[in-house]
N, C-alpha and C positions, 0 to 999 in steps of 0.2 A: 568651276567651269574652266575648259583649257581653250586657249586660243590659237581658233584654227579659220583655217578656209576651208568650207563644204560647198560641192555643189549639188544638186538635189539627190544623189546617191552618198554623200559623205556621211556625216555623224547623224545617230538616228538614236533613238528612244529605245529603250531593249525591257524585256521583260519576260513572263512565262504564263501569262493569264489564260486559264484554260477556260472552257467557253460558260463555266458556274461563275469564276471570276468574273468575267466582259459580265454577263448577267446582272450580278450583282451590283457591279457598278450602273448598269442600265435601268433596275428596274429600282434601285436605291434612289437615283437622280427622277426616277416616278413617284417615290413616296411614297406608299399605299397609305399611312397613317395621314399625312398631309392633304392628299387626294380628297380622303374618307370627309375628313374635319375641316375643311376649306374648299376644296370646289364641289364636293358634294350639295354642304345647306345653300352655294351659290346657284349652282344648277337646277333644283327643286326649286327656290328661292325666287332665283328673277326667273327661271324658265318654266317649266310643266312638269314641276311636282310630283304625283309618281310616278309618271312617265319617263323622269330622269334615267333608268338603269339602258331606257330605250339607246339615250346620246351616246352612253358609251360602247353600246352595244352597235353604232351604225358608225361609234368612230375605229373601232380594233376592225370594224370588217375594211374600212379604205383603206388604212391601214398595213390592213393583212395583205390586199391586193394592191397596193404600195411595193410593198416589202420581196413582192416574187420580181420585178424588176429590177431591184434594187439591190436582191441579190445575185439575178443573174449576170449583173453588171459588176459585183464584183471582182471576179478572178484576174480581169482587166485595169483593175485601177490599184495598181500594186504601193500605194502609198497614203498613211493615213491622212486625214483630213474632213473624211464625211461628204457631204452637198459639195463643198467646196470642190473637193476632188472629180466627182462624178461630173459636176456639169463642166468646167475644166475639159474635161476630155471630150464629153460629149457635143458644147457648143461653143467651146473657143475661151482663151483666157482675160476675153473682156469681161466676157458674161462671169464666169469664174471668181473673178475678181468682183462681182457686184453679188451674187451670193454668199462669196465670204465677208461680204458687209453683215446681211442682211441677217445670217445667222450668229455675227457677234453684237448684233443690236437682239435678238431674239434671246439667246442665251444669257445675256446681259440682265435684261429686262424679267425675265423668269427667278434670274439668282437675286436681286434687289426687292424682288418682290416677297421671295422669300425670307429673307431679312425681314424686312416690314411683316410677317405672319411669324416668324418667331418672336420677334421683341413683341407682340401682341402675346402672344401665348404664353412666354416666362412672366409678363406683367402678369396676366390672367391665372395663372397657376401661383404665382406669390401670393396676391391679395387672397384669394380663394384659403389657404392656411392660414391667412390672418397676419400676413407680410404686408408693408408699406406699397404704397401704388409708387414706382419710379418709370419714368419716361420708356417709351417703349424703344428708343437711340439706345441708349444705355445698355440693355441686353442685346442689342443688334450687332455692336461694335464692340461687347468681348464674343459673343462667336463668332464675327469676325476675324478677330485676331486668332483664334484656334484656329479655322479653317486654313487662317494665312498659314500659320506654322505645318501643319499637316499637306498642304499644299506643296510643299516648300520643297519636302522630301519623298523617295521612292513611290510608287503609284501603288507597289503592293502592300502599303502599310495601310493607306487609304482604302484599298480595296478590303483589306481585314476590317477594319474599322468599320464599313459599311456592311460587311457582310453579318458582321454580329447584330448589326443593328435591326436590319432587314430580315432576318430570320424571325428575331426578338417579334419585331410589331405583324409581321406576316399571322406567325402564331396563336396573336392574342387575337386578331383580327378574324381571323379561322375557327376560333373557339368561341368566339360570339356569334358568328353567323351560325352556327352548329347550336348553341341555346337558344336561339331564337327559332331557329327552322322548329327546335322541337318543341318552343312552348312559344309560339306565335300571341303576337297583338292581338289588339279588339276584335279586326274583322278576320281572324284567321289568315293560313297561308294563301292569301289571294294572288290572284295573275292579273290584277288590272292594273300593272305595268304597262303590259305585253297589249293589250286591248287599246287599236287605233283612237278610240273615240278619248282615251285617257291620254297619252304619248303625246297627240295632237294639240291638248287642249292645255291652253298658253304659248310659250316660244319655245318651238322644238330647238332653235337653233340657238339660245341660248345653253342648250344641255349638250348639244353637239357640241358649242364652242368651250365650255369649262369640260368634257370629256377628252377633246384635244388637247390642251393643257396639260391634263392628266399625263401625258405620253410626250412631251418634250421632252427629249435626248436620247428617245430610244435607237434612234439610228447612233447613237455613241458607239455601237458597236465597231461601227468602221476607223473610230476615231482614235481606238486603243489597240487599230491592227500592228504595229511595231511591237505593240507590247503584249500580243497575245503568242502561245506557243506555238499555233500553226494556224497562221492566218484564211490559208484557204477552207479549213473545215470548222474553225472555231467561230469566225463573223457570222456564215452563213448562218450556224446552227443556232447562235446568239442572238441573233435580229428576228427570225419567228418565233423562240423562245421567250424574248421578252415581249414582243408583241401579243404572242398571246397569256399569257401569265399578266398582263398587267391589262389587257380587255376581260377577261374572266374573272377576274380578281374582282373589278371594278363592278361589273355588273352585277356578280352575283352577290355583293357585298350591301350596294345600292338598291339593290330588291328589298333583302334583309332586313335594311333600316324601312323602307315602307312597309313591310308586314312587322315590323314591330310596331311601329309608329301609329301605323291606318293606314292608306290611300286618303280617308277626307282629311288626317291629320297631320300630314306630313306637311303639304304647302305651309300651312300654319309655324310649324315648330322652327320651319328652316329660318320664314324671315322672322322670326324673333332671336335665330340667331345670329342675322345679320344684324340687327339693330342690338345687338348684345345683352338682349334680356335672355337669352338661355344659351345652349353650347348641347346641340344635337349630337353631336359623338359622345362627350362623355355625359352629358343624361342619360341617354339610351342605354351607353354600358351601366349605368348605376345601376339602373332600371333590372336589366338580365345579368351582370353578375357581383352586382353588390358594390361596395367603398373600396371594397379591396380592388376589385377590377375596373374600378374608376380611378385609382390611383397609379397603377398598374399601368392604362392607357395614356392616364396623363403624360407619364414619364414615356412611356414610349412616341407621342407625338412629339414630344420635341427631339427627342432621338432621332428620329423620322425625317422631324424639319432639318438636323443638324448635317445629318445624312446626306438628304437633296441635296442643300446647298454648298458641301463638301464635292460632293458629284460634278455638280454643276462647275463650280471653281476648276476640275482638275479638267472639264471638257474644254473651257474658253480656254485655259492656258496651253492647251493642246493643239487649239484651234491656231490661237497668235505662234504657235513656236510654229504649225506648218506651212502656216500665212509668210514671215517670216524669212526661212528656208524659198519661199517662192521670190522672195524680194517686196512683197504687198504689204509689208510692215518691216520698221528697224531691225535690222541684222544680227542685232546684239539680242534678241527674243528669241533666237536661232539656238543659243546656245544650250548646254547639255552639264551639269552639276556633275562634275570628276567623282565625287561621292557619293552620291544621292541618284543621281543617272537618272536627274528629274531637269523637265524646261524651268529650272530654278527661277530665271530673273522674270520670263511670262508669268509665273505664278506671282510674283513680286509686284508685276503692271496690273495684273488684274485685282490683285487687293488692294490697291488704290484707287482704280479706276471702281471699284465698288464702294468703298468706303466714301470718295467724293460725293456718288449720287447720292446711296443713302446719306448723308450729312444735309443735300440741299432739300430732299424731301423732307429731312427732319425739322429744318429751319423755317420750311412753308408752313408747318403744321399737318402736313396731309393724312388720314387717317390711315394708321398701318393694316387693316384687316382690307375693308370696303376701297380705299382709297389706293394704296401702295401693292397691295395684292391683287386686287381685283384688277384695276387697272393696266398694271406691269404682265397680268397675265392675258391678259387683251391684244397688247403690243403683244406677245410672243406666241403666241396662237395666230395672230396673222403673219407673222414673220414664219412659222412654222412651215403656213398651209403656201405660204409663196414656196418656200424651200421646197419643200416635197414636189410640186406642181412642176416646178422647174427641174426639176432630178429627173421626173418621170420624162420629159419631154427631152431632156439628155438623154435618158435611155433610146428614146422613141431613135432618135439621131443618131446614135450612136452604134447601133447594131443595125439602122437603116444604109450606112456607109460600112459598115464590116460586115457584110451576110456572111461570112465563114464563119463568122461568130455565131451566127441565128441559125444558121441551118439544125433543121428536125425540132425546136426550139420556137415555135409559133407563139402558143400560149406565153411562156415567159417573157420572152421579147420582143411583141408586136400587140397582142389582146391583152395582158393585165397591163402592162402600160397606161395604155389608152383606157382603158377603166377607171385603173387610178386617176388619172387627168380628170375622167370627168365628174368623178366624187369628189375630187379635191374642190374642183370648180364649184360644183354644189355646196363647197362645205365651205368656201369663201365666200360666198353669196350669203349662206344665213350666216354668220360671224359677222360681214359686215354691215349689213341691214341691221343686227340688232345691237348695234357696237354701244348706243346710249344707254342701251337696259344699263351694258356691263360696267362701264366707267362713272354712271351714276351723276354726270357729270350735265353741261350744256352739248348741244348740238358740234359747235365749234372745236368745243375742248377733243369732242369722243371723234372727229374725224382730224383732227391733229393729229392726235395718239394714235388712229386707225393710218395714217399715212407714214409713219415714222420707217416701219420697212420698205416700204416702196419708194421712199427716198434714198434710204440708205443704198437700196438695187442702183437708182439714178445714179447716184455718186460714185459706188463702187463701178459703174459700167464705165461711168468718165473718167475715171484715172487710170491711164497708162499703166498695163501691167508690163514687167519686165519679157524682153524678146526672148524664145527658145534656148536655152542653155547657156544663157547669160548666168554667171556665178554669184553664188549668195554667200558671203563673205560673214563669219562667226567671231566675234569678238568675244570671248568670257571673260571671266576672271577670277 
């Protein structure tokens, strides 16, 4: 890294990601294998069961109408950063600055949780061969250390690295839903998904909220604008691209496993694997395509998880180096690797600041699936649905003070807005009413954990952001 002074036009991130790359890294940080094999049997599990492909399907649609805001609000916010950036503009650099808490407590808590779902998974895949049972820390903290290292250096090596991966588990994923469509379960290919009286019955909102989950960092798109080729057509196309690739993915995948399963059978199979008497993904694959294809998906879930959490790592450090650049974090997170032409020393804080929490969770005992996952993804699904909520209401602002901007421009920047607000609203209300199903926990525990973003917003609002064109000074080395 060299040592310079930037002020927020100075030393910047450079890259050539074209808008299959941003993708990759977006819908890689979604996981489809991860998704599939962890918020899926949770979704059916603590929520309504076949109804489950419903949540995903009523989460890609807010979503989607999220996303026309979001985009038309691009062209405008010519610097990476995501949430952060948007409401920044839109409602001042208090609020700004409490957003960018709010999403590094969010992102935080997604990549930890992940962790805690892999070191479950490599334990669960050794034993399974007849391998010794070792702590599930132990796998956690060497992909850890990979990720550190991968981290460390240029974004498109990473982006390769996810891209292979992400094809790899797309693939197999695609080619089970394609055996199964054509030799369906006990009750045939049934639609009583799609049928209120099913969708309805248990907690719809617990499939809403592990559907949203599903979809943490898809707005990354904005976050890798420095380092895409042409930011004004590449984000745009990026952000409904992954958007919908990873709501259609999801639902038609989650149908899939209920016509293979049953509709009566499915509730049943999930929470048996919550309780870890079975393992609904790779059953099901055993089931339609044999050991081979059981083997096959193993290895590609953790490719999957390795993937996410790879993703994830390179968002928060993206996130601190723009934070940073603003003055809202040390200066020295600012800087830019002479060789690598990565936020070198951010990706450095945050593999510590990772490595920490997993460490204390590992010392509590807390259980990696149920407990570390489920839990972490609880916290980041409300941090999520605050982020979004408050983007939209930046938009709302922000083209209500610039009509040269809205003009002919109704629907993008005055009705989906507002749309989105009041989906999101709705989608914070069942998340948080049923926050006990998810954390499994005490009353007390599940509304600590359920306020952890909206503290963080408090905090972030209280602390003095730096005044208008005050300089942010780059120390490297």
């Amino acid at each position: 890294m060299t040592n310079q002074s930037v002020t927020d036009n100075g030393s910047r991130l450079h890259g050539r990601l074209g808008p299959i790359g941003v993708v990759f890294m977006v819908v890689a940080a979604a996981a489809p294998l991860t998704v599939i094999g962890g918020n899926m049997p949770l979704a059916m599990g603590l929520g309504n069961g076949a109804g489950a492909p419903v949540g995903f399907l009523i989460a890609a649609l807010v979503l989607l109408v999220f996303s026309i805001g979001f985009v038309a609000m691009t062209p405008y916010v010519p610097e990476a950063g995501a949430f952060f950036s948007y409401v920044t503009l839109g409602l001042g650099r208090r609020m700004g600055s409490g957003i960018a808490a709010v999403a590094l407590i969010a992102y935080t808590a997604i990549q930890v949780g992940i962790y805690g779902y892999i070191g479950w998974a490599i334990d669960d895949t050794v034993r399974f061969y007849g391998g010794p049972q070792i702590p599930w820390p132990v796998y956690s903290f060497a992909v850890l250390a990979i990720v550190a290292l991968l981290g460390y250096r240029h974004i498109e090596l990473s982006a390769k690295v996810l891209g292979v991966a992400l094809v790899l588990e797309i693939g197999i994923v695609v080619l089970l839903d394609l055996v199964i469509v054509a030799d369906p379960g006990p009750q045939g290919l049934s639609l009583a998904s799609f049928s209120p009286d099913v969708f309805t019955d248990g907690v719809l909102g617990i499939a809403v909220l592990f559907a949203l989950t599903g979809f943490i960092g898809f707005e990354a798109t904005a976050v890798f604008r420095d380092e895409a080729r042409d930011p004004e057509r590449t984000i745009p196309r990026a952000t409904y691209a992954a958007v919908l690739i990873i709501g259609g993915f999801y639902a038609l995948t989650c149908w899939a496993f209920v016509v293979a399963i049953g509709p009566d059978q499915v509730t049943e199979v999930a929470q048996r694997t919550l309780d870890g008497e079975a393992n609904m993904l790779l059953d099901t694959t055993d089931d339609n395509l044999g050991r081979i294809g059981r083997d096959v998906v193993n290895v590609l879930l953790l490719t999957s998880l390795f993937a996410c959490v790879l993703s994830f790592h390179n968002v928060i450090a993206r996130y601190q180096f723009a934070l940073a650049r603003k003055g809202l974090l040390p200066n020295k997170l600012a800087g830019v690797h002479e060789q690598h032409g990565s936020p070198a020393l951010s990706s450095v804080v945050q593999t510590v600041t990772a490595a920490v929490i997993v460490a204390i969770l590992a010392v509590l005992g807390i259980d990696p699936l149920v407990g570390v996952f489920g839990s972490m993804a609880g916290v980041a699904t409300v941090g999520m649905v605050v982020l979004m909520l408050t983007t939209s209401v930046a938009v709302l602002v922000y083209f209500a003070r610039n009509s040269e901007h809205a003009r002919g421009r109704v629907w993008q920047t005055r009705i989906a807005p507002v749309l989105a607000c009041l989906g999101l609203l709705a989608s914070l209300w069942l998340v948080l009413t049923n926050f006990t199903l998810v954390t499994g926990g005490s009353a007390t525990l599940s509304a600590i954990l359920a306020a952890v973003p909206f503290v963080g917003l408090l905090v972030g609002v209280a602390i003095r952001p730096p005044g208008k064109g005050e300089p942010v000074s780059t120390a490297g080395e």
